[in-house]
PDB file of the backbone (N, CA, C, O) and the ligand in Angstrom, with CONECT records:
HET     ZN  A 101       1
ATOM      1  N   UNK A   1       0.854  -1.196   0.000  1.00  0.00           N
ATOM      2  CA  UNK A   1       0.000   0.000   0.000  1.00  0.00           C
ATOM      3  C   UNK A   1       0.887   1.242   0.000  1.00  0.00           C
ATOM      4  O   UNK A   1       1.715   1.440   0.889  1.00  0.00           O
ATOM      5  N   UNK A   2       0.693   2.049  -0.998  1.00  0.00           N
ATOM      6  CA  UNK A   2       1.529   3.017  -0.719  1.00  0.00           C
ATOM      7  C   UNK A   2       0.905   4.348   0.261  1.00  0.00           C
ATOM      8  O   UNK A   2      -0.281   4.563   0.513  1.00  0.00           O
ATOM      9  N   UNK A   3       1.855   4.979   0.618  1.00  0.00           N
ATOM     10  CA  UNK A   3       2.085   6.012   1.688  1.00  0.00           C
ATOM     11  C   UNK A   3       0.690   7.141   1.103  1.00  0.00           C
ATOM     12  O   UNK A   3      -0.443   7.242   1.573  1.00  0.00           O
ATOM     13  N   UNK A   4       1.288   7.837  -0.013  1.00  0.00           N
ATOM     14  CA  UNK A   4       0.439   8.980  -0.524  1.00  0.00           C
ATOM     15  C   UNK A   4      -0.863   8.757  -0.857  1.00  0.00           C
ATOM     16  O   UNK A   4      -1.776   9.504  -0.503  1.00  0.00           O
ATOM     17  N   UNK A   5      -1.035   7.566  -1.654  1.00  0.00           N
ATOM     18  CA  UNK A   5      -2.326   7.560  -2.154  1.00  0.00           C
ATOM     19  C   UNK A   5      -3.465   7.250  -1.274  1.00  0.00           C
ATOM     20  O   UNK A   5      -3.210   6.479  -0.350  1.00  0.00           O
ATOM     21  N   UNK A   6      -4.428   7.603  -1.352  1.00  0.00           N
ATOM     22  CA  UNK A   6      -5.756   7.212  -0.549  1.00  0.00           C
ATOM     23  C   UNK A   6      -5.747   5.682  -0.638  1.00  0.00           C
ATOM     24  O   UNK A   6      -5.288   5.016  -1.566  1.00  0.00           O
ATOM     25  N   UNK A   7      -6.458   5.138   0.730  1.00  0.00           N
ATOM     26  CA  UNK A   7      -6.275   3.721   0.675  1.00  0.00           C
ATOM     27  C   UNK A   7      -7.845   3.428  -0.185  1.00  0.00           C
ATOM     28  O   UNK A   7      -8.790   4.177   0.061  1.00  0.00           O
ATOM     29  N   UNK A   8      -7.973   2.463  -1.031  1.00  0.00           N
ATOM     30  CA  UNK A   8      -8.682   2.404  -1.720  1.00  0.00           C
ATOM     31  C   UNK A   8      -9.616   0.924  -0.925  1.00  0.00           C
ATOM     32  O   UNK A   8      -9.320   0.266   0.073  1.00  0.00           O
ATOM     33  N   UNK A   9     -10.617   0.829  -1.724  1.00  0.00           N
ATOM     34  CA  UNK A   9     -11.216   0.242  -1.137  1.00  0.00           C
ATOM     35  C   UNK A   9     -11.178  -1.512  -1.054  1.00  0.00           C
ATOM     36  O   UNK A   9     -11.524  -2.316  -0.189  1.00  0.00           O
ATOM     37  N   UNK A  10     -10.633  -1.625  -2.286  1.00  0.00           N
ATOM     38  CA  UNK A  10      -9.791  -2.765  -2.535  1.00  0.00           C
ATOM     39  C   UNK A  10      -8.654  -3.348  -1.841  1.00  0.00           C
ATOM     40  O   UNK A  10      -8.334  -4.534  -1.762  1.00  0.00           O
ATOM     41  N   UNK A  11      -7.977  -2.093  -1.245  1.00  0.00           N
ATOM     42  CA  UNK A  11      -6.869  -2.197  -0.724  1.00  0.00           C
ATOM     43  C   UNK A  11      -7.195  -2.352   0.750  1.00  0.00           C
ATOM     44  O   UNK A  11      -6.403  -2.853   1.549  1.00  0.00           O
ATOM     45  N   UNK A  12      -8.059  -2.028   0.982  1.00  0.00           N
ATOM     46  CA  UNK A  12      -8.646  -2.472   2.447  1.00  0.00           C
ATOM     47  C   UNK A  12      -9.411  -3.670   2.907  1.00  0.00           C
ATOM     48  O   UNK A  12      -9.576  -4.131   4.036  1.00  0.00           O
ATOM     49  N   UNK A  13      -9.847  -4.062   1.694  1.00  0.00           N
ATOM     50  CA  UNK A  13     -10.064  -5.550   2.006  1.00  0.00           C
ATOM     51  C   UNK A  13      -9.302  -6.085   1.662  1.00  0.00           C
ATOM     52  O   UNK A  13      -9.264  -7.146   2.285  1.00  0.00           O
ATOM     53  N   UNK A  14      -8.370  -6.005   0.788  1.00  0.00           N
ATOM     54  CA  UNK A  14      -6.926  -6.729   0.826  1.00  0.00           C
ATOM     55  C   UNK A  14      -5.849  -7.347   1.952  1.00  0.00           C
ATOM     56  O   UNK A  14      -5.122  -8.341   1.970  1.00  0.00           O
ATOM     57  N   UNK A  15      -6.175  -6.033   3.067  1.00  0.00           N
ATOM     58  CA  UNK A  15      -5.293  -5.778   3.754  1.00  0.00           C
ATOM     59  C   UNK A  15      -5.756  -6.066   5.194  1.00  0.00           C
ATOM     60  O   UNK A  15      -5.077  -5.855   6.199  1.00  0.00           O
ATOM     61  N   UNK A  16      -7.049  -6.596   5.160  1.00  0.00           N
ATOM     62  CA  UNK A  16      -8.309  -6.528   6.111  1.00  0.00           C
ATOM     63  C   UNK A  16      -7.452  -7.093   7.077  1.00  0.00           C
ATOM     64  O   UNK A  16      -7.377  -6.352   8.057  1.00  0.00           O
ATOM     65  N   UNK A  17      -6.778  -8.120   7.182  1.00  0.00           N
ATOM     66  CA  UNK A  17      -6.712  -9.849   7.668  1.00  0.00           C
ATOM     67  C   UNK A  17      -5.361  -9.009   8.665  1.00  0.00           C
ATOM     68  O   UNK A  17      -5.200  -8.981   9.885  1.00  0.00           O
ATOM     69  N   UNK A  18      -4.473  -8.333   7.439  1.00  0.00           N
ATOM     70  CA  UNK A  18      -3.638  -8.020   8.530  1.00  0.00           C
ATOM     71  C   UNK A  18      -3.615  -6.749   9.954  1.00  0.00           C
ATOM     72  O   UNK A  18      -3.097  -6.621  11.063  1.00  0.00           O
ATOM     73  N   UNK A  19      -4.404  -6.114   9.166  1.00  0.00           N
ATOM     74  CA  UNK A  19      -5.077  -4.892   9.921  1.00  0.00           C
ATOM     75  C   UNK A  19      -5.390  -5.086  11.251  1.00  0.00           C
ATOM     76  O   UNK A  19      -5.029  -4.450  12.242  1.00  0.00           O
ATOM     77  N   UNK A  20      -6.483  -6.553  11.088  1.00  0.00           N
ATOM     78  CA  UNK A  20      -7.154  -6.654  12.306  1.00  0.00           C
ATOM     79  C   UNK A  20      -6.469  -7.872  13.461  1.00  0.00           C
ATOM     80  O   UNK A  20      -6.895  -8.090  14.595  1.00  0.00           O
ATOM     81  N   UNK A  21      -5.346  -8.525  12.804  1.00  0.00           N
ATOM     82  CA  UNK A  21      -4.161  -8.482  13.468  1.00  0.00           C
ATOM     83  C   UNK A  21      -2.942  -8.123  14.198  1.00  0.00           C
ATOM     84  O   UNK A  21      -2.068  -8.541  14.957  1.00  0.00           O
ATOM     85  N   UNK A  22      -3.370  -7.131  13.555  1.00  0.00           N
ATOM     86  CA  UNK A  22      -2.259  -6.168  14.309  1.00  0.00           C
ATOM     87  C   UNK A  22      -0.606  -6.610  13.573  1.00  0.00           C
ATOM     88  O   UNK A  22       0.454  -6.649  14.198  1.00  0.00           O
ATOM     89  N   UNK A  23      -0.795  -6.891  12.164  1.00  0.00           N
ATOM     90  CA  UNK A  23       0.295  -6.754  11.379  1.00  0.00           C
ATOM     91  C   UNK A  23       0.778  -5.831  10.471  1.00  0.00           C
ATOM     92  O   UNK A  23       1.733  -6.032   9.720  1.00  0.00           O
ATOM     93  N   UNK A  24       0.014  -4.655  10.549  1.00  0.00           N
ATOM     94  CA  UNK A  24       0.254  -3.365  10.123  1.00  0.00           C
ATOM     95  C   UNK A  24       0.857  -2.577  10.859  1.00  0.00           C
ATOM     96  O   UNK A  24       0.769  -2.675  12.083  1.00  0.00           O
ATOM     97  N   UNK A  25       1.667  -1.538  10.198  1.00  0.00           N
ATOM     98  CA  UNK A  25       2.700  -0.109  10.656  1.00  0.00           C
ATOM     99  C   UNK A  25       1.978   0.678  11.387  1.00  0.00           C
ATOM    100  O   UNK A  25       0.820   0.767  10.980  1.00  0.00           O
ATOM    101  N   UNK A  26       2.145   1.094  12.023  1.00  0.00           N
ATOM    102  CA  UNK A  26       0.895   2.352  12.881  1.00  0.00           C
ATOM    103  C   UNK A  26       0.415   2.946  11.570  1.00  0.00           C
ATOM    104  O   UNK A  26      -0.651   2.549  11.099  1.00  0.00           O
ATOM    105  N   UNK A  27       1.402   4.220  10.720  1.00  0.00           N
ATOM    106  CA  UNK A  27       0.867   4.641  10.023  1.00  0.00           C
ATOM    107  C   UNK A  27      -0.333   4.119   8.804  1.00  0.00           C
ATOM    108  O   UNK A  27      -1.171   4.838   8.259  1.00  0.00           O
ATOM    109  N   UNK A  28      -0.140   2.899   8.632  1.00  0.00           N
ATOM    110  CA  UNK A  28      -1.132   2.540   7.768  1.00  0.00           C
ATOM    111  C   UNK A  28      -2.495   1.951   8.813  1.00  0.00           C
ATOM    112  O   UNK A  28      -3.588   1.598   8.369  1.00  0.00           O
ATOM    113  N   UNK A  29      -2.182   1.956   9.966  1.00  0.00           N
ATOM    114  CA  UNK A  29      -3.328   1.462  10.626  1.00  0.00           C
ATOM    115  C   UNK A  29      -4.449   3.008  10.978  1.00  0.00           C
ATOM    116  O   UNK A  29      -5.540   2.867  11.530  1.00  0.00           O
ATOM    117  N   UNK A  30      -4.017   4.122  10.625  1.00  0.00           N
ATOM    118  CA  UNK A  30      -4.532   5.342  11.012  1.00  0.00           C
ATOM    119  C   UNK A  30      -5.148   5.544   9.458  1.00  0.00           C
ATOM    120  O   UNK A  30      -6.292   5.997   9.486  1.00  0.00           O
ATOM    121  N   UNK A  31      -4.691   5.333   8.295  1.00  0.00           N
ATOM    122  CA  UNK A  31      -5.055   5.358   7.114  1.00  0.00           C
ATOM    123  C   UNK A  31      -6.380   4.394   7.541  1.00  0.00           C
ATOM    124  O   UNK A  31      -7.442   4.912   7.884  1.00  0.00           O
ATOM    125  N   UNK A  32      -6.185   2.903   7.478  1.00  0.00           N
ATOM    126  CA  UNK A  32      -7.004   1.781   8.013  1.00  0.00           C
ATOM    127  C   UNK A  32      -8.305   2.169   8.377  1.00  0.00           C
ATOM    128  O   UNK A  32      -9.391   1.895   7.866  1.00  0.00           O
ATOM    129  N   UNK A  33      -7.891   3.122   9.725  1.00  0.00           N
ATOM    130  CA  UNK A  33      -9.227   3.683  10.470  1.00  0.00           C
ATOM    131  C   UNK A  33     -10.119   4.882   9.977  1.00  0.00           C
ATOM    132  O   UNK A  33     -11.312   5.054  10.227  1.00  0.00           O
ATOM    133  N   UNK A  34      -9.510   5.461   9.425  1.00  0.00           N
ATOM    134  CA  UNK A  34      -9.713   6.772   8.479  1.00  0.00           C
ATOM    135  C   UNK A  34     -10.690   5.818   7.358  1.00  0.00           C
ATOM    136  O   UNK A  34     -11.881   5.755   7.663  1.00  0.00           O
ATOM    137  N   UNK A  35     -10.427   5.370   6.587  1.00  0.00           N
ATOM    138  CA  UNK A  35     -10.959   5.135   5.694  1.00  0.00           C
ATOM    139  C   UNK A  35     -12.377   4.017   5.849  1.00  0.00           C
ATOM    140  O   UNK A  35     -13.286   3.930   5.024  1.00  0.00           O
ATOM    141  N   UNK A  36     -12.243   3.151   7.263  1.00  0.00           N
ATOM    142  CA  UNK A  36     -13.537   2.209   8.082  1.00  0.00           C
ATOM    143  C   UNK A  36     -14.418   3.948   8.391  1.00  0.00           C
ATOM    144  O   UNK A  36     -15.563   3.956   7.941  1.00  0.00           O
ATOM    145  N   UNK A  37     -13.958   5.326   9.095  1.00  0.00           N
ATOM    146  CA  UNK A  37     -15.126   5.759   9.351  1.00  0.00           C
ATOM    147  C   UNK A  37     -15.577   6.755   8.251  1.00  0.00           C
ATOM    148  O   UNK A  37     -16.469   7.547   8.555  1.00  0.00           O
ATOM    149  N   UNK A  38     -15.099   6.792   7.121  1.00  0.00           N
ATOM    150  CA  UNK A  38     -15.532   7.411   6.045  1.00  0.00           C
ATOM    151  C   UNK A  38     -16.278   6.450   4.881  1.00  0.00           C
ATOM    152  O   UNK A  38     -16.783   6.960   3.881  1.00  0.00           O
ATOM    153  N   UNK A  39     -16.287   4.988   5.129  1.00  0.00           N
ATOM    154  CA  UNK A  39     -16.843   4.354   4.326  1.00  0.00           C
ATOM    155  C   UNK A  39     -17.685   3.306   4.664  1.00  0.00           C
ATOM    156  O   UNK A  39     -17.114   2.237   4.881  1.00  0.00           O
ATOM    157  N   UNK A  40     -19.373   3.339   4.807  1.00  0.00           N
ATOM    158  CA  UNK A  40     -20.075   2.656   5.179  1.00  0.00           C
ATOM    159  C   UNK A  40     -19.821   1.154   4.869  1.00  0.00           C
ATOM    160  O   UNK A  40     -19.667   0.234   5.673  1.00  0.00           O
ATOM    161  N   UNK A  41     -19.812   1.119   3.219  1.00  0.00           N
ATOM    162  CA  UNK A  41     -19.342  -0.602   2.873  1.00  0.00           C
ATOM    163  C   UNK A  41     -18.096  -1.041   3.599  1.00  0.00           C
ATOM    164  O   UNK A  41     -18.061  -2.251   3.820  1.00  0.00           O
ATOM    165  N   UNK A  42     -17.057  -0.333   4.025  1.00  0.00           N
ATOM    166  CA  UNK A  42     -15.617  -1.208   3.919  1.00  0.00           C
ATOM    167  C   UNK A  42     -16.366  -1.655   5.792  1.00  0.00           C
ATOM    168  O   UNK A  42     -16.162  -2.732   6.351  1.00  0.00           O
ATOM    169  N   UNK A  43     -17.125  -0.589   6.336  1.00  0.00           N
ATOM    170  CA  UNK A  43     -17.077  -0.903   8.306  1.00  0.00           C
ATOM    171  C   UNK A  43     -17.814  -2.163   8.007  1.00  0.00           C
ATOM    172  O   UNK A  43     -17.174  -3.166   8.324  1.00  0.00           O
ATOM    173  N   UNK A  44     -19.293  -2.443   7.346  1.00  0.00           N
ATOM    174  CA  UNK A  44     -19.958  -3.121   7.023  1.00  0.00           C
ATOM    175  C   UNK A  44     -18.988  -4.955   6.972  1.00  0.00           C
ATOM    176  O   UNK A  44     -19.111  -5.883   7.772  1.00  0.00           O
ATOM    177  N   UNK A  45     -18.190  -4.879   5.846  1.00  0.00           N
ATOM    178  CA  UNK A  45     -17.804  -5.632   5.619  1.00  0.00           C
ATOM    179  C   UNK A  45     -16.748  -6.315   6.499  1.00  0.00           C
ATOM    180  O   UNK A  45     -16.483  -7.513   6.404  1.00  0.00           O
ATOM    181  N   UNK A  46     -16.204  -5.531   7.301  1.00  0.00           N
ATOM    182  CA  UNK A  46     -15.638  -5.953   8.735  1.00  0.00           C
ATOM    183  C   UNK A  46     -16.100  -6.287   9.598  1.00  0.00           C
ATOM    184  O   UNK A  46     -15.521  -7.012  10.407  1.00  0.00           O
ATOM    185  N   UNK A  47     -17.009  -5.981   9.700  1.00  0.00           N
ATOM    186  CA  UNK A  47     -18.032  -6.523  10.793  1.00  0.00           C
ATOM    187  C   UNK A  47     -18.410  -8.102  10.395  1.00  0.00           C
ATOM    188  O   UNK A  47     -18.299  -9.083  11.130  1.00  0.00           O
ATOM    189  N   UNK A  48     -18.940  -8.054   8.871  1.00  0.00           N
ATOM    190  CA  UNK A  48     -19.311  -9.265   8.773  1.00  0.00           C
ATOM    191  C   UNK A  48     -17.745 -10.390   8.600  1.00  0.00           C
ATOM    192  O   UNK A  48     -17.831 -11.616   8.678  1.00  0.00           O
ATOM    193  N   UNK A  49     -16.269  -9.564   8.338  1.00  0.00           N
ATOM    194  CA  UNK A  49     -15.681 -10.258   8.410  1.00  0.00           C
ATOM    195  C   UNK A  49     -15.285 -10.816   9.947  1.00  0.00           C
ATOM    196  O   UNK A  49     -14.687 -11.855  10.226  1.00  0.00           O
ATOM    197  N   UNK A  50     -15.817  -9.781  10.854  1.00  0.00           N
ATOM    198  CA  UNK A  50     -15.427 -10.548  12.275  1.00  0.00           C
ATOM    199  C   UNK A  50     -16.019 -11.042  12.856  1.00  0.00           C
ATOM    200  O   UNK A  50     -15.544 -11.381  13.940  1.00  0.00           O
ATOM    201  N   UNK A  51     -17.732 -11.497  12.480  1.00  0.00           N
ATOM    202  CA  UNK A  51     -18.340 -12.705  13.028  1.00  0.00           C
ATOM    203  C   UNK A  51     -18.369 -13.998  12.111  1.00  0.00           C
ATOM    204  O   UNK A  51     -19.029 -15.036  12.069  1.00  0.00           O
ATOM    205  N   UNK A  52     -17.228 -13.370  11.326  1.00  0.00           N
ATOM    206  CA  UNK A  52     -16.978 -14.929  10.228  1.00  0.00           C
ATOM    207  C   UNK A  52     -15.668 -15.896  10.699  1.00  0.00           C
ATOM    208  O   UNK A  52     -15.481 -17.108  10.600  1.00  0.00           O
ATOM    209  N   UNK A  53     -14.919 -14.889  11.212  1.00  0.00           N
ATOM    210  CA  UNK A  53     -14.062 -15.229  11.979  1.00  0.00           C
ATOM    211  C   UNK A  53     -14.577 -15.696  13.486  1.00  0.00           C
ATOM    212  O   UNK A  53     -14.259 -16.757  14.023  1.00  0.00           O
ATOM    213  N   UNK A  54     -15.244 -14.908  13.925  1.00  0.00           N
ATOM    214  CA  UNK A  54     -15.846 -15.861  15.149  1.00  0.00           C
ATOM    215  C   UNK A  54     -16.856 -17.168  15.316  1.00  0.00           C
ATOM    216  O   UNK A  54     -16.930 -17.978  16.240  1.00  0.00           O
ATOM    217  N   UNK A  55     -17.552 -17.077  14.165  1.00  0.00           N
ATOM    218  CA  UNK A  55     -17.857 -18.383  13.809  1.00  0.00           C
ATOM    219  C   UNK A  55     -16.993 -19.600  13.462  1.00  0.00           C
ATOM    220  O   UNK A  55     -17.167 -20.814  13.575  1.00  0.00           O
ATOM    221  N   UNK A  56     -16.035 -18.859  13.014  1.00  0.00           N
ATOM    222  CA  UNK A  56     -15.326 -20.249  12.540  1.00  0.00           C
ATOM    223  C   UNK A  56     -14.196 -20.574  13.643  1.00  0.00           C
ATOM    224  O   UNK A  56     -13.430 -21.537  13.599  1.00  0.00           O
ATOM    225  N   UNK A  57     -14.233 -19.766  14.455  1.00  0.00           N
ATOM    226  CA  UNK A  57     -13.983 -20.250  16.305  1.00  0.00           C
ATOM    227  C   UNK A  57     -14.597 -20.967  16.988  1.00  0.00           C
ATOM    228  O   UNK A  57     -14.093 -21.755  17.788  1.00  0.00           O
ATOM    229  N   UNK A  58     -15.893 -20.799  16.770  1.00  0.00           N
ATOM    230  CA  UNK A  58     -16.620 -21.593  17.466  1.00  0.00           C
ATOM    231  C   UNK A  58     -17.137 -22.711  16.574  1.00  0.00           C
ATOM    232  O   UNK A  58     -18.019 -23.398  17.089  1.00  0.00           O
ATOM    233  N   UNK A  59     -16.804 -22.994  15.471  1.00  0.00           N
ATOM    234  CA  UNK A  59     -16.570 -24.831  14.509  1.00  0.00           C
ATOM    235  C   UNK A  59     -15.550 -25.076  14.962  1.00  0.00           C
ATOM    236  O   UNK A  59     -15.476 -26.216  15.422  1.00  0.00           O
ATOM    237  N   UNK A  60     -14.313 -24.217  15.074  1.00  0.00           N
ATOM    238  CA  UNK A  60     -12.840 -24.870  16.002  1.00  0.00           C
ATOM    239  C   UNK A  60     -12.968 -25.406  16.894  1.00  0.00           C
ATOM    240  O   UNK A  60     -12.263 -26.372  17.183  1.00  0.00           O
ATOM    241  N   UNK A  61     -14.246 -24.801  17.889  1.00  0.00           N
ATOM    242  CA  UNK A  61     -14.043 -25.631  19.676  1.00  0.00           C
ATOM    243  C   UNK A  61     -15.056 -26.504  19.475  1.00  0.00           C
ATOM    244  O   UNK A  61     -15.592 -26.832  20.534  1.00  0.00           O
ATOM    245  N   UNK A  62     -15.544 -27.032  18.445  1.00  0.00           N
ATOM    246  CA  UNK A  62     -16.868 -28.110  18.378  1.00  0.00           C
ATOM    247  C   UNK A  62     -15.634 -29.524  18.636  1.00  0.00           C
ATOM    248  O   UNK A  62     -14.546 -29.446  18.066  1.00  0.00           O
ATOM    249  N   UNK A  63     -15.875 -30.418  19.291  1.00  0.00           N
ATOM    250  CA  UNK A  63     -15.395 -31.863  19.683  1.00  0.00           C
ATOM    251  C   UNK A  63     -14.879 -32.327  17.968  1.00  0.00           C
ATOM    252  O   UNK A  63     -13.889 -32.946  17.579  1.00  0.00           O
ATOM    253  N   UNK A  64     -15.620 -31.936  17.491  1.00  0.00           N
ATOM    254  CA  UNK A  64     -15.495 -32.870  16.086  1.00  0.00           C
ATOM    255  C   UNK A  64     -14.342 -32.585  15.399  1.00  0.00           C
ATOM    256  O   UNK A  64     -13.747 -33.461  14.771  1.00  0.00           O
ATOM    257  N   UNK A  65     -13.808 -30.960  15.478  1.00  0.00           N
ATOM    258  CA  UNK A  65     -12.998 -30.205  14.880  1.00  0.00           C
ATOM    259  C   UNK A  65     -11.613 -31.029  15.114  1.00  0.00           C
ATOM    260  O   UNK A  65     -10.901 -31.181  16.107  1.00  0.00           O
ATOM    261  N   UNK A  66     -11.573 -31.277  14.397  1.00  0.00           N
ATOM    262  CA  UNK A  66      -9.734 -31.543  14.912  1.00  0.00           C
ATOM    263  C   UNK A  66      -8.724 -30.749  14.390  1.00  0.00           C
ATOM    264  O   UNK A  66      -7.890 -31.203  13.607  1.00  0.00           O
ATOM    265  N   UNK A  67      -8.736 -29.605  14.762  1.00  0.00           N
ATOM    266  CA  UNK A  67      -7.835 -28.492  14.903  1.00  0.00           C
ATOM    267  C   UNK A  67      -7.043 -27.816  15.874  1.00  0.00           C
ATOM    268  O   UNK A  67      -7.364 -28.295  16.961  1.00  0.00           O
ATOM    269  N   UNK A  68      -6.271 -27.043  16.009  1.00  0.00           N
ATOM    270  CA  UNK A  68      -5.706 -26.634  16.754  1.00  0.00           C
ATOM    271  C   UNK A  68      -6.281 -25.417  17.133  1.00  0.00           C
ATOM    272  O   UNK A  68      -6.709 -24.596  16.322  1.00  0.00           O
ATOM    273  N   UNK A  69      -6.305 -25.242  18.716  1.00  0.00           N
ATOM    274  CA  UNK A  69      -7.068 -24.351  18.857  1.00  0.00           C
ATOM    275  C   UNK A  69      -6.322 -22.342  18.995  1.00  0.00           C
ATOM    276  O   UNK A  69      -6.871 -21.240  19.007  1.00  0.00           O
ATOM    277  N   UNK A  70      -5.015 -22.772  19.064  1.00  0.00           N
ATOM    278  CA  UNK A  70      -4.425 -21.284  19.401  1.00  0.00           C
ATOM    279  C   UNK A  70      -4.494 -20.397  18.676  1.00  0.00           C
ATOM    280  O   UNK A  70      -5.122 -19.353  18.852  1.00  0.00           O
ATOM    281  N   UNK A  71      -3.674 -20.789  17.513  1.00  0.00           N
ATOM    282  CA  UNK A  71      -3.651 -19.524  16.105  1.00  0.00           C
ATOM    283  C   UNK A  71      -5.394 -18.789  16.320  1.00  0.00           C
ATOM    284  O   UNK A  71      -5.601 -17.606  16.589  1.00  0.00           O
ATOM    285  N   UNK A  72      -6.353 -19.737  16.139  1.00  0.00           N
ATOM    286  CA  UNK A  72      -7.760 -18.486  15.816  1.00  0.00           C
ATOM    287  C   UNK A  72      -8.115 -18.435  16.892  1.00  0.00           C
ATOM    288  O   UNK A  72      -9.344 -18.386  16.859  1.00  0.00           O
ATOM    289  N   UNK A  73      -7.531 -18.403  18.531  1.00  0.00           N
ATOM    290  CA  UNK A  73      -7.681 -17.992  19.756  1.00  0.00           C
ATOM    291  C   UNK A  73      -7.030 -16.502  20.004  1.00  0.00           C
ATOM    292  O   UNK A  73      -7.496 -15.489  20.525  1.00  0.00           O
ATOM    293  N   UNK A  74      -5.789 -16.791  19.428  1.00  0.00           N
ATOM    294  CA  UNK A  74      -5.323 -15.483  19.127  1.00  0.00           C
ATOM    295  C   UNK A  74      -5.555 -14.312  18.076  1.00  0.00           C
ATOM    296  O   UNK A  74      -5.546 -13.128  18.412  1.00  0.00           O
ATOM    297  N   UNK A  75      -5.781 -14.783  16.668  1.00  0.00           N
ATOM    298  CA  UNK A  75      -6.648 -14.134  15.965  1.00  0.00           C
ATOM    299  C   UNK A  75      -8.091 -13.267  16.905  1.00  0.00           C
ATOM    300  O   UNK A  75      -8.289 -12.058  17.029  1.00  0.00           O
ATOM    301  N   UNK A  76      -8.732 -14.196  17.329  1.00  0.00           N
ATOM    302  CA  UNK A  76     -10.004 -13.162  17.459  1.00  0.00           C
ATOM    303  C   UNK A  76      -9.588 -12.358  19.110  1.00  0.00           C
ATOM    304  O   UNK A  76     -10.418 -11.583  19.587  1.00  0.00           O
ATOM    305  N   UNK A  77      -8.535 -12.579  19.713  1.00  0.00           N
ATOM    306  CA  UNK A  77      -8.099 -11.783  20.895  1.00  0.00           C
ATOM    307  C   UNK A  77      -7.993 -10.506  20.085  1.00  0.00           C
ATOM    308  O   UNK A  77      -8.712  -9.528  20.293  1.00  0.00           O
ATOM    309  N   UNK A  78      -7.055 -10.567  19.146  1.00  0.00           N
ATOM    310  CA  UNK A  78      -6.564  -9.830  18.275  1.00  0.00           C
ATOM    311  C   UNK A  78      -7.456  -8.506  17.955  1.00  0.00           C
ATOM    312  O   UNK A  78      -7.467  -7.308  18.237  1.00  0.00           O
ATOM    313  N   UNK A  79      -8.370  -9.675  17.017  1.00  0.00           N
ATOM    314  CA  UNK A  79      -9.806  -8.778  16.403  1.00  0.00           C
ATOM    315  C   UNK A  79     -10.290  -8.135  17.665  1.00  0.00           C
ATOM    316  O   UNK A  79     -10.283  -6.925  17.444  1.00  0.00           O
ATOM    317  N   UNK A  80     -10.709  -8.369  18.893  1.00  0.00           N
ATOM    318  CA  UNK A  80     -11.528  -8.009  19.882  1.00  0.00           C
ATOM    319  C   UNK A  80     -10.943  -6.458  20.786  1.00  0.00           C
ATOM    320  O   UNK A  80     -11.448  -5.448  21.276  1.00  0.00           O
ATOM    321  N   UNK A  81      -9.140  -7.269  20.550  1.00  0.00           N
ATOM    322  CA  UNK A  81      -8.352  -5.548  21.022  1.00  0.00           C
ATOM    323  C   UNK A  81      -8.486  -4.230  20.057  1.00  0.00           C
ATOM    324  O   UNK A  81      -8.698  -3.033  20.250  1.00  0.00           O
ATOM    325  N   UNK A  82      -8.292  -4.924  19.115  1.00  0.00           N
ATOM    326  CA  UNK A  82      -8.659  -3.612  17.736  1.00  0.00           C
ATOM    327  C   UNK A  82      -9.988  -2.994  18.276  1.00  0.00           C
ATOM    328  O   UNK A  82     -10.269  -1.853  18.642  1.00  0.00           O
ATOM    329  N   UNK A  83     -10.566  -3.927  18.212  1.00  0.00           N
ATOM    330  CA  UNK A  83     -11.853  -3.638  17.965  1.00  0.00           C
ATOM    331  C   UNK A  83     -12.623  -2.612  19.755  1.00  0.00           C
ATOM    332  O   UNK A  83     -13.687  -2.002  19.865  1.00  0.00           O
ATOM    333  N   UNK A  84     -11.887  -2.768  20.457  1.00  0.00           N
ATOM    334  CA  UNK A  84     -11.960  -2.180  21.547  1.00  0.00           C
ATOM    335  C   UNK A  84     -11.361  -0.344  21.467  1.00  0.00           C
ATOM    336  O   UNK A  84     -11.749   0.634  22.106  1.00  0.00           O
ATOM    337  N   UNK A  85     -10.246  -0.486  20.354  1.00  0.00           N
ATOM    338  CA  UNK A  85      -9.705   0.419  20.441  1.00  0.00           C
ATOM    339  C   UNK A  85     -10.082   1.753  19.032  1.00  0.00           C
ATOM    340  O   UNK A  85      -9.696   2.919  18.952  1.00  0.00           O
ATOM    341  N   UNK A  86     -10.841   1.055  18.230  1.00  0.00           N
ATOM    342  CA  UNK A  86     -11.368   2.035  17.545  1.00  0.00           C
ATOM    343  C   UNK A  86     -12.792   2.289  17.929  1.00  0.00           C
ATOM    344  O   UNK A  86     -13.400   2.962  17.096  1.00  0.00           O
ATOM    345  N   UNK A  87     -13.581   1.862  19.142  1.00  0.00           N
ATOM    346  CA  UNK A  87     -15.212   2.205  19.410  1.00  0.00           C
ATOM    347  C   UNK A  87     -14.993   3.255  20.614  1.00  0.00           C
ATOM    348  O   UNK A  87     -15.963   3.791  21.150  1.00  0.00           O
TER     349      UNK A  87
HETATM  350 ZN    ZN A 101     -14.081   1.313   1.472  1.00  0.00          ZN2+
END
């Protein structure tokens, strides 16, 4: 993503996964937020990307799952600190 240009909207769902990880630069995470409260579709679509992600946490802890449970334990910690810190 470059520095100057407006983050586009493409580029924000591109970039969604790492965003809400907390694998982004500060500066692009202020772009990030800038552009979730100026654009109804991109907040929209985060939202539905973070009860897609929490759903598929809770198929992880079903008995049947045979997965590992940390990586998307930490993922949605992840999502939940973000998500604390831009409301
Ligand atoms: Zn957008």
């Amino acid at each position: 993503v470059g520095l100057r240009s407006k983050l586009s909207c493409k580029q924000f769902v591109e970039f969604l996964e790492d965003y809400l990880s907390r694998r982004l630069p500060q500066e692009q995470v202020a772009r990030f937020n800038a552009h979730l409260a100026s654009c109804p579709s991109c907040a929209a679509y985060t939202k539905t990307y973070q009860q897609a992600v929490r759903l598929g946490r809770a198929a992880l802890l079903c008995p049947e799952a045979d997965v590992p449970k940390e990586a998307p334990e930490d993922l949605v910690r992840a999502i939940l600190a973000a998500r604390e810190e831009t409301t």
